[in-house]
N, C-alpha and C positions, 0 to 999 in steps of 0.2 A: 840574714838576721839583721833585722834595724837597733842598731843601739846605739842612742844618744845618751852619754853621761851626764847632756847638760840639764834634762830635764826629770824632774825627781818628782814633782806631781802627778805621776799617773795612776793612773787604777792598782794595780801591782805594788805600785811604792808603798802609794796609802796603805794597801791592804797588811802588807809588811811593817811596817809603822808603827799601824793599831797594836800590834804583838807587845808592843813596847811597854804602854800602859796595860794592857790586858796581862803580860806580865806581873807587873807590879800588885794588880788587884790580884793574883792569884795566889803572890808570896804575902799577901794580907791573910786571905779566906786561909792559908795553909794554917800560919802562923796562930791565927785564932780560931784555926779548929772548926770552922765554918765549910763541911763537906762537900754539901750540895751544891752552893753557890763555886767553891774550885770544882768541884766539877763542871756546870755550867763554864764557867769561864775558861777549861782548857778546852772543851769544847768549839768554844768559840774561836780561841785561837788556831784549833786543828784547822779547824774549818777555812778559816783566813789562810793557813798556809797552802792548803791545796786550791785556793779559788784564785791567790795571785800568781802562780804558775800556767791554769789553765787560764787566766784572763790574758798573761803577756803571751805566751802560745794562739790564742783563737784570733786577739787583736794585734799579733805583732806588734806588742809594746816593752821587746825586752829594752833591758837599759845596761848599763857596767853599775851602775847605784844598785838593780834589785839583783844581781849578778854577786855581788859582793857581801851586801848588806843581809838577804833572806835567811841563808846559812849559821849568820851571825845572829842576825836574831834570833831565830827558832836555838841556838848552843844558849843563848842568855835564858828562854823560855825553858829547857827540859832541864839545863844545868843547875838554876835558881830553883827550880821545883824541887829538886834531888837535894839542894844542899837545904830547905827547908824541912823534907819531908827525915832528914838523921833522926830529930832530937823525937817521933813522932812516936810512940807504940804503938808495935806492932804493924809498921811501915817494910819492917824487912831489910832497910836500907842501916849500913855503917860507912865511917868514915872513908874504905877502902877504896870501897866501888865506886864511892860518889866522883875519888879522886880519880881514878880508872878512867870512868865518862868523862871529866873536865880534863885531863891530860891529853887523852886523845885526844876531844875538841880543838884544845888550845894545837898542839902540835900540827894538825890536820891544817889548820888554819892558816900559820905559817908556813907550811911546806908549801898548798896551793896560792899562799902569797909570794914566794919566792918564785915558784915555776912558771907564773902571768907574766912575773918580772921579764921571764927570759923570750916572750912573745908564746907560751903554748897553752893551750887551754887544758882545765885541771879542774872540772867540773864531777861533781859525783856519780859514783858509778850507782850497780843496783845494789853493791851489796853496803856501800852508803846510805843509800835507800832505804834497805833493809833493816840496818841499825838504826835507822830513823822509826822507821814502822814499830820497830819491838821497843822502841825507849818511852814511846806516845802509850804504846799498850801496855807499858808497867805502869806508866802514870795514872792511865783508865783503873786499871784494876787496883791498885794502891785507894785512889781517892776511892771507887766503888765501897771497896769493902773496909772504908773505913765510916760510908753514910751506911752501908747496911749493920754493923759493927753498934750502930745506935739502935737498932730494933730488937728486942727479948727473943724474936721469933727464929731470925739467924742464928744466935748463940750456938747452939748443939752446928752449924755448919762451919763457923769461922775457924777451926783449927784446921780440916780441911782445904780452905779457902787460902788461907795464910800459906798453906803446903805450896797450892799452884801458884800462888804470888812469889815464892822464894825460888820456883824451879823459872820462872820468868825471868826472874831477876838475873840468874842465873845463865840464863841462852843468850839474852841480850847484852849482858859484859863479855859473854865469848865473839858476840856478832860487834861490840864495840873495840874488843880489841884486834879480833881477825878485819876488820876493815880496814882498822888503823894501820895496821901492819903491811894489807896490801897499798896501802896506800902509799906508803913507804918505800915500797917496792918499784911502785912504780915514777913514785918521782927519783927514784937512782937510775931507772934504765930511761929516763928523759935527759938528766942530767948528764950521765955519762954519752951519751949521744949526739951531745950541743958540742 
């Protein structure tokens, strides 16, 4: 694997980057209630995060910057979206879970910041992964059926709708905290090893 820390210009970076502003434009549209357009833009972000992984994979341009940095951004992008999306009706979300998601993050963070320290690699597994996938897919569904929530015509479906949204909600704080946990697990049986 080619990785050069000293250059932060690549395809990959940039594309990591963008998240940052796209971020931001997203904790706008939440904020002001502008549906379509968050959605458009997580969209867009999703998209960014799966194209700089396969870009530094096809053209071997990983780096320790998008090594570091991707993870972090994508926790600022679903984390910010959650702590927007509290005050929202009919969003599903309270202050619990949001805290749940950002706790794990934050801790996840430093464990695999401590255990680079020690020379071993502490990159995400699948069920990282996974909790990745389900937290992108409460987002989709949260913004969806809050631009379909504006049509007369869904009404009779949205109590429904809101069901599957709370039971998502739901699998994915179990998949945020069972990752956590392994994750845990496994920088003890690192640690205790060194």
């Amino acid at each position: 694997m080619n990785t050069n820390p000293e250059r932060i210009t690549t395809i990959p970076n940039l594309l990591t980057l963008s998240r940052l502003p796209l971020s931001a434009v997203l904790f706008l549209c939440i904020a002001q209630g502008w549906w379509m357009l968050a959605f458009v833009t997580f969209t867009i972000a999703s998209i960014t995060d799966w194209l700089d992984g396969w870009w530094a994979r096809k053209f071997n341009q990983h780096s320790i910057f998008g090594r570091t940095f991707d993870p972090l951004v994508d926790k600022v992008l679903v984390g910010g979206a959650f702590i927007f999306l509290i005050p929202v009706p009919g969003a599903g979300l309270v202050p619990w879970m949001v805290t749940v998601v950002i706790a794990r993050e934050i801790l996840v963070t430093g464990i695999r910041g401590y255990i680079e320290t020690l020379g071993k690699k502490f990159g995400a597994d699948w069920f990282g992964k996974l909790k990745m996938v389900l937290q992108c897919v409460v987002l989709f569904v949260i913004l969806g059926i809050r631009i379909a929530a504006s049509w007369p015509a869904f009404e009779p479906w949205l109590p429904a709708s809101e069901l599957v949204q709370t039971v998502l909600i739901y699998i994915m704080l179990f998949a945020t905290i069972g990752s956590g946990v392994q994750y845990c697990v496994k920088a003890a049986r690192i640690v205790t090893n060194c």
